[in-house]
N, C-alpha and C positions, 0 to 999 in steps of 0.2 A: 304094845300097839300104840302107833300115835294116834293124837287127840284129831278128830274129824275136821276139828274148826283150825288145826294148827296148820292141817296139809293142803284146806281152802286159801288159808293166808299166805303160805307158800307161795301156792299155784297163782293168787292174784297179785302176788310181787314179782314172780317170775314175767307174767304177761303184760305186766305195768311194765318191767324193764324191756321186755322186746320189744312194744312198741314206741321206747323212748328214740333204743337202737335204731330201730326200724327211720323212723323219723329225723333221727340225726342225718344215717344214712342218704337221707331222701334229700334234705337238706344240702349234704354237705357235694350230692348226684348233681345240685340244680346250680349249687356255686361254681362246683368247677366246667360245667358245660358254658357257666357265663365267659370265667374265665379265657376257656377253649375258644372261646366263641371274642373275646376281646384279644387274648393272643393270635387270632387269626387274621384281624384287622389291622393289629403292628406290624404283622409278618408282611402281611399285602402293601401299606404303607411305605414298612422300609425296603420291601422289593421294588416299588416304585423310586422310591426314593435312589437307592441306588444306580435303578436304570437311567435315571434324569441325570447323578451324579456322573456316571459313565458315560454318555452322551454329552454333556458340559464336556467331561474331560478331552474326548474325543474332539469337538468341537474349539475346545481351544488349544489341541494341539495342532490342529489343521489352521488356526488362525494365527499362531504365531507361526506354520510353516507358510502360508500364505505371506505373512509381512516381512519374513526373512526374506523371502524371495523377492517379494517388492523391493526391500530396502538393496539387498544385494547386487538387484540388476538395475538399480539406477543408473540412468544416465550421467551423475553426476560424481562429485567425492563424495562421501557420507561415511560420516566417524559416529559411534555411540559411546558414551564415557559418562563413568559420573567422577564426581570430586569428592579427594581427598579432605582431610577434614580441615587443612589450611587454606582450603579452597583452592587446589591445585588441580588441572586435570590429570586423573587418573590413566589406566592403560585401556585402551580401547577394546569395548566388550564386543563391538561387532562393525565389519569395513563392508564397505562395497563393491563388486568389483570392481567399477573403473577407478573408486581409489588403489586397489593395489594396482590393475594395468598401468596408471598414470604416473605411480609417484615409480615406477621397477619394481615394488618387492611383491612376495607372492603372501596370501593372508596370515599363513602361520609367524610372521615375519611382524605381518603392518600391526597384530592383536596385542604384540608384548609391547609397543610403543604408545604413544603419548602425543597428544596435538602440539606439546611444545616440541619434543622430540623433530616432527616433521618439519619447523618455521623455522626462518633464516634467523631471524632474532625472538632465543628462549624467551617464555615469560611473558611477550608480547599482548599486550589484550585479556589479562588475564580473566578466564570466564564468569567469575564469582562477578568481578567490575562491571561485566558488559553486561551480563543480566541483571543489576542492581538495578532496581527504579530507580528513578529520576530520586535523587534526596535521597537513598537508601543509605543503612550504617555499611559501611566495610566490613568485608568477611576476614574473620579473623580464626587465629587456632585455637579454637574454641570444641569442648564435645559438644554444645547446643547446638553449633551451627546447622544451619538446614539448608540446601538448594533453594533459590527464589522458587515461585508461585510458578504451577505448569503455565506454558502457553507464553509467557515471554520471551521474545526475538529479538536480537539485535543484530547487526552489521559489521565488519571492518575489514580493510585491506591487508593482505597481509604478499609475504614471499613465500612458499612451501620449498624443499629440498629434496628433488630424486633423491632414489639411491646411488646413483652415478654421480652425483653433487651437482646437477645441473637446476637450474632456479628456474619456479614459476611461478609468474605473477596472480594472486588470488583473491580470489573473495569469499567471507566464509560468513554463513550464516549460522549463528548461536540461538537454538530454542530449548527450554527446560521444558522436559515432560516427567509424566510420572507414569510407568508403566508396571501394574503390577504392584501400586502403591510403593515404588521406589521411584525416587527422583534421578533422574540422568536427564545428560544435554546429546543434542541430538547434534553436529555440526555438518553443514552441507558446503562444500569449495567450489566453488567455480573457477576454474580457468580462465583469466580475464587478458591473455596474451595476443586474441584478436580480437577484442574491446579496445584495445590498448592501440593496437597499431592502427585500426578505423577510426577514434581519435585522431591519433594522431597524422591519419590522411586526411579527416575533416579539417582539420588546425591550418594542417598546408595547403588545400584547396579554398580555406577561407582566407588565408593568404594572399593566394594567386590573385583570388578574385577580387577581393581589395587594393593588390597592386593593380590590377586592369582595370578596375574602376576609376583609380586615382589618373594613371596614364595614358589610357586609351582615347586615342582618338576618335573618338566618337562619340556624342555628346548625352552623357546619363544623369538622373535624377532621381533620387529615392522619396517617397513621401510615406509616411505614416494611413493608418485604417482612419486616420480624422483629417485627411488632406494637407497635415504639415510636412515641411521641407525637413529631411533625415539630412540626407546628403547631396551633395552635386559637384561633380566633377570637374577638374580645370576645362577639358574640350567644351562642353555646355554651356561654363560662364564667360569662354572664349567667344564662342556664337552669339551670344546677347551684350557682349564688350561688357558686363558686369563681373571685375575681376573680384570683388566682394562677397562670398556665402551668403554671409549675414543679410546684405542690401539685396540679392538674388531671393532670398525668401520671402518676400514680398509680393511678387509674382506666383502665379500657381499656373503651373501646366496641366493641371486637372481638370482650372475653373477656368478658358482662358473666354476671355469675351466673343470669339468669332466661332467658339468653338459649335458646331454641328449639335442639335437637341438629342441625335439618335447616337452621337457618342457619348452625351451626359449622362443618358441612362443605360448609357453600356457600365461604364465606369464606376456609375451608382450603386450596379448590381457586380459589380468585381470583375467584369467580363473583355476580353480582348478587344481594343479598339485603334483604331488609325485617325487619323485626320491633318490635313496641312494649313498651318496656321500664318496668317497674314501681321507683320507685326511693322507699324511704322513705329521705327526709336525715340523721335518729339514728341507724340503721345506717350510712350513709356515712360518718360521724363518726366510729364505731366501730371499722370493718373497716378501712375505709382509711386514717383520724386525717389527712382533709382537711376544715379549717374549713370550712362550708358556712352562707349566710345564708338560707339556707329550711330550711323546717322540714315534719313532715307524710310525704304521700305526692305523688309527682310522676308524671306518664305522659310518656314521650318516645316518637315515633315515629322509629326508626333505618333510614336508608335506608343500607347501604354497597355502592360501587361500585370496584370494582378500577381498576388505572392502569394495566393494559398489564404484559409480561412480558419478563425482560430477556434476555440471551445466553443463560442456562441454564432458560428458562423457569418463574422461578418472578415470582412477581406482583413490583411493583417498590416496590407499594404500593396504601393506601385511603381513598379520599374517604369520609368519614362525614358523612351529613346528616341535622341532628336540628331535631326541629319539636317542641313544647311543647304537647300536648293537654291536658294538666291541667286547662284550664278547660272545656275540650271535653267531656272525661268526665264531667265532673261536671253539664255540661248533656244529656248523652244520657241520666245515670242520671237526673235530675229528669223527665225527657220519657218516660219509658219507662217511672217510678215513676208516671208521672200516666195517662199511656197505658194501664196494662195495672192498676191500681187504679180511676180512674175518679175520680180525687181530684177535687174540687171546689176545688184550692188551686192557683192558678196558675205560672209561672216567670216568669223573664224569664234574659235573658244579650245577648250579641254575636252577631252573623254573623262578627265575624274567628275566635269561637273555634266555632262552629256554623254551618256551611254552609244555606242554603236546602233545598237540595234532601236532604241529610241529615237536616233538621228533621223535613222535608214525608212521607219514608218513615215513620220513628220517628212521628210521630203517626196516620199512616193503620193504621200495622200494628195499632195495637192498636183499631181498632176503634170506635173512640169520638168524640164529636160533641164537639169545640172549634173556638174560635177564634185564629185567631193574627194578631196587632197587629204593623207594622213598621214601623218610624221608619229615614229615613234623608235629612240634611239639610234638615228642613225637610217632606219628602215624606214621606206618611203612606198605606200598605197594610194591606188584611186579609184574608186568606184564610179562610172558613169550612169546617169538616170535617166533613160527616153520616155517621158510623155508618160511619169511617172511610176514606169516597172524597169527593175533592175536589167542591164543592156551587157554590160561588162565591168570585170573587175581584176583588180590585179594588184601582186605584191612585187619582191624582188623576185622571187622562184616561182611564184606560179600563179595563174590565171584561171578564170569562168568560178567556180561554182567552189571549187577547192581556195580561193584565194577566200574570198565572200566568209566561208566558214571560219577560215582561219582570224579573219579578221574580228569574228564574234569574240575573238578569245582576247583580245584586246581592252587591258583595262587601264592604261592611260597613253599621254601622247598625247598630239596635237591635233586639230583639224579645222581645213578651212572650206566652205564653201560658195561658187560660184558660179558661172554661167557657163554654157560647158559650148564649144565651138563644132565640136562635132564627134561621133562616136567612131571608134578608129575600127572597131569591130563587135562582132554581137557574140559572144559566148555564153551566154545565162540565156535559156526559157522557161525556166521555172519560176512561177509568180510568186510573190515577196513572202505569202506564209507557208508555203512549201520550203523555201529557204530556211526561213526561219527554225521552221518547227523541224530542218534535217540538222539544223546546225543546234539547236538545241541538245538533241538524241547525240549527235556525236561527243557532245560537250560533256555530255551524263556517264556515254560510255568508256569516257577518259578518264574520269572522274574516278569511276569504278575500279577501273583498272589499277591505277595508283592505290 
């Protein structure tokens, strides 16, 4: 038989070890619930994790299809390339399509080619040079070398080559970016073949104009936004007998001393103005000690027109156009002394410096019965004046109201007028601004018509 106290100690070893068990167990129950319970939180984590990955991913592939598409359907050339490591460009990773419609070739064509491939002259501009900053080293065949700093652009002209071998004239814009933490140049061309030829219609309309400025009869003046003489044309210093530039800018048709207050401050503010300027040439002599081959008193009609306003809005400049009434005047005061006297002593003058229909007022206003004679190649006209409304009139072909008009179309020739003996007959009832203003309307619809 065992010992009483052997099978106690047993049994309290026995119970001692289960509840060591017991308690490891409990232990080792509350570790792995922690665990469970911390792998549940990675799990959540990196399922999160993933979905934001998938999303990103998602996200930027709709954003590189987005900017292929941008870039594709530019309106422009557009090459993507990066460089070789001698600083060459490489084969183009991505065209646009109006570069392939522009140059003939279709994309799988323009992508195994090269920016130099497409230019008249290889090598031209090469891209490593044009993106160098200002002082940069030269790129060389180096494994270091790198593409300049994203965001660098530069410019130059170049020729591109269809595929047909027909040349276009270009401009191509060079910028480095880094897309993707890779460096490529982005190149954008523009077709500069009507840039080119609108130059060069500007070139030749500043041509023309220059020649007409220089030839033109008609007397022009350029001044500067600070009221200096630019230019002035032969006709101009012909009408001031100042055949001298230099001695002509002295004078200012801007500032002239007789000039009107309410054209000062048109002109002040850059705005369209007229006025007729009174110039006796022994005063000019005088005041301004420029030699002048006239002599007397002279009438100019001053038309100035501004030229537009620059960054800070002030005028840039003013065209002055000046036209030579002097003889004009002198025929209105002879028509107007005869007109509104009753003189029995006739005129004569020009239609270039007295207009028709100018004449025709001037002698109706005053009232009085003359006749007026007109010569012009060979063709001989007369208008008769009773009691200061038109009576009759007449050319070689025809008479009344159809001669009258025809003669509005008369822009030089002779005329004289007189004292008129008597009216042979009356064909006009129409009073002078009824004439006028018919003969006008026909004159517009001739006009048209041509």
């Amino acid at each position: 038989m065992f010992d009483p106290a052997v099978i106690y100690a047993i049994q309290l070893t026995a119970l001692f070890m289960g509840g060591v068990v017991i308690l490891y167990l409990f232990c080792r129950i509350r570790d792995l619930r922690k665990e469970r319970r911390a792998l549940t939180v990675q799990i959540e984590a990196h399922r999160k994790e993933t979905e934001e990955s998938q999303s990103l991913l998602r996200q930027s592939a709709m954003d590189r299809e987005w900017y292929r598409l941008l870039f594709c359907h530019l309106g422009e050339m557009a090459f993507v390339y990066s460089l070789t490591r001698d600083g060459r460009p490489d084969v183009f990773l991505e065209v646009s399509e109006a570069a392939c419609s522009e140059l003939g070739y279709s994309r799988d064509e323009l992508v195994g080619k090269t920016l130099w491939d497409i230019q008249e002259t290889p090598g031209m501009a090469n891209p490593a040079s044009v993106l160098r900053p200002e002082g940069g080293a030269r790129a060389t065949a180096s494994p270091s070398f790198e593409p300049q700093t994203s965001g660098i652009e530069k410019r130059y002209d170049t020729v591109l080559v269809r595929k047909n071998g027909d040349r276009i004239p270009a401009q191509i814009s060079l910028a480095s970016l880094d897309i993707a933490e890779t460096p490529v140049i982005m190149a954008v061309a523009h077709n500069t073949t009507a840039l080119l030829k609108s130059q060069e219609a500007l070139r030749e309309t500043e041509r023309r104009l220059r020649d007409f400025f220089s030839s033109s009869p008609f007397g022009m003046a350029i001044y500067d936004a600070d009221k200096k003489l630019i230019q002035v044309n032969n006709a101009c210093r012909g009408m001031f007998g100042i055949p001298d530039e230099a001695a002509f800018g002295k004078l200012s048709l801007l500032d002239w001393p007789g000039m009107p207050d309410e054209v000062r401050q048109k002109t002040s503010r850059g705005e369209w103005a007229r006025y007729t300027a009174m110039v006796r040439f022994e005063e000019l002599v005088e005041q301004h000690r420029c030699a002048t081959t006239r002599k007397g008193t002279g009438h100019f009609d001053m038309t100035i027109s501004y030229m537009g306003y620059d960054k800070n809005y002030r005028p840039r400049g003013w065209l002055v156009h000046v036209e030579d009434v002097t003889e004009r005047k002198k025929v209105e005061a002879d028509l107007r002394r005869m007109a509104d006297r009753g003189s029995r002593e006739g005129t004569t003058g020009s239609l270039a410096d007295m207009g028709f229909t100018d004449m025709i007022q001037i002698l109706c206003a005053g009232g009085r019965t003359v006749k007026l004679d007109l010569k012009r190649n060979g063709e001989s006209a007369a208008v008769y004046i009773g009691d200061g409304a038109i009576a009759h009139c007449e050319t070689g072909t025809l008479q009344g109201e159809s001669a009258f008009y025809d003669l509005m179309r008369w822009r030089n020739g002779t005329f004289s007028v007189g004292p008129c003996p008597g009216i042979p007959m009356r064909t006009i009832q129409s009073p002078l601004m009824s004439l006028l203003m018919e003969g006008a309307r026909l004159m517009d619809e001739g006009e048209n018509t041509c």
